[in-house]
Steps between C-alpha positions, in 0.01 A plus 500: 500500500320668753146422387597182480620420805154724624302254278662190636423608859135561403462154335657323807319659720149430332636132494571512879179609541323248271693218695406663841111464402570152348677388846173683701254307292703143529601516910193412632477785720199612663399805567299662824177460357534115448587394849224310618426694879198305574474297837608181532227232524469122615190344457451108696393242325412182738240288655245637774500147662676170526486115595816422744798398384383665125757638292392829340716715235500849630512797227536814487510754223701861493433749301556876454239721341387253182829381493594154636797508689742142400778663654488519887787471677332285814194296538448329832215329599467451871267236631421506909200388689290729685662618825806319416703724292833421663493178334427619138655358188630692229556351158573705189411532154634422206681779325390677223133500476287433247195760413537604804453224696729292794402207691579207718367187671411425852361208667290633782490229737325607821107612583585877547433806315841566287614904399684516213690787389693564209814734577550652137769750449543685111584786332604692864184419684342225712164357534356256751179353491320225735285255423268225709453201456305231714619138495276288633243551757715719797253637833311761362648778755810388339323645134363806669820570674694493140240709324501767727888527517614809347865470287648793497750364216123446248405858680885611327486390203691823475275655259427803730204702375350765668201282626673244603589629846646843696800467765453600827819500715279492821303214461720298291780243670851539320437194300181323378607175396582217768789362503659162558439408869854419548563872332544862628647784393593807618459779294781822557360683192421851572189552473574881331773601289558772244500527081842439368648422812687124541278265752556188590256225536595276782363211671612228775344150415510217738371180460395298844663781683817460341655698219358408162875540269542420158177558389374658130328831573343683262303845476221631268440848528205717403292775543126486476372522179854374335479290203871378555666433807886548562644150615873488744678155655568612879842434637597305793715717691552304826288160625147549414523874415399576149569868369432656111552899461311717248450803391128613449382780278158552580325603797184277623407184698743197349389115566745304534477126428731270680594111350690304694607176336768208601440117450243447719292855560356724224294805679400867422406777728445815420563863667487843452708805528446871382753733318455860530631821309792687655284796584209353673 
């Protein structure tokens, strides 16, 4: 009776095990090795110049590694005329894409050089091209101006490699992108905090001097040389106040990339902070 009841164990197990493997192989899971860690790309696809009041379909195509990327969460295209970006439009893509690619249409109706810039968000991370194009004939100073404007959104495409550009607290302002006119924040961040230890990332927003309140604030964090980036929604603890705490594991230089979104502004700036070991 004994071996039998031995035998019967044995044989249920081995079935267990059989149907363990089976439900492995059928799940779909994916293992470590199959993640795809490569950066997130977006690649423009429009015309270099344009009659007024032309209508042009703007494209742009994401992709990760050789993969094409259909699913993005976000694709905004945002359409302002040089110098003018407090009066940009923002229109958004279709959802999902196809082989990669999302686009819209714009009628571009004044002599002015246009930026375009597609806000794509996917799998975690964010990218942010710009793009020129000159409609009609504008003053020349006006071409010269645009071309020799730096974006420091194309600059952050956040694909950090160690070329692309070394931090220097000194000679560097708190943020590099400009924001909204209208905008200004006040950023109550420390600048140093420790591994493992809670910090909170605050900030006081006011728009035309007044307290900017029920706003969307989100933050992308990363260190340089990160191939994903750790995204939080910031809080709104009192008017205009916006507040998300974390707990960071690693010691370094974090950049920290601020959206702030409601239904008529959508800007970025981005900071920095460093997080030290417990000893040092």
């Amino acid at each position: 009776m004994k071996k039998a009841l031995i035998l019967t164990s044995i044989c249920g197990l081995l079935a267990a095990c059989g149907t363990a493997e089976e439900t492995d192989e059928n799940s779909g899971a994916v293992g470590v090795d199959e993640i795809n860690m490569e950066q997130l790309e977006a690649e423009i696809e429009a015309p270099e110049a344009l009659d007024p009041g032309e209508e042009a379909e703007l494209k742009v195509l994401v992709t990760q590694g050789e993969e094409l990327v259909d699913d993005a969460s976000e694709v905004k295209f945002e359409v302002w005329e040089a110098g003018s970006k407090e009066g940009s439009d923002m229109i958004e893509a279709d959802l999902p894409g196809e082989e990669g690619w999302y686009s819209v249409s714009y009628e571009f109706e004044n002599e002015a050089v246009y930026h375009i810039q597609p806000h794509t968000t996917a799998r975690g991370m964010h990218v942010m091209p710009v793009h020129d194009i000159v409609v009609g004939e504008p003053p020349e100073e006006e071409i010269e101006e645009a071309e020799d404007t730096e974006h420091p959104d194309d600059m952050d495409n956040h694909n950090h490699g160690e070329n692309n550009h070394e931090h220097n607290h000194e000679e560097e302002e708190a943020h590099d992108h400009p924001l909204h006119e209208s905008m200004d924040i006040a950023w109550n961040t420390p600048e140093e905090t420790t591994v493992e230890e809670p910090v909170t990332i605050s900030m006081d927003v006011t728009w035309e001097e007044e307290a900017w309140e029920n706003g969307d604030i989100s933050l992308e964090i990363w260190q340089h040389g990160d191939e994903q980036r750790m995204w939080l929604d910031a809080e709104e603890t009192e008017a205009g106040t916006y507040e998300k705490e974390t707990t960071l594991e690693e010691s370094g230089t974090y950049h920290v990339m601020v959206h702030l979104e409601d239904e008529e502004v959508h800007e970025h700036v981005q900071y920095e902070f460093d997080v030290v070991d417990k000893d040092e």
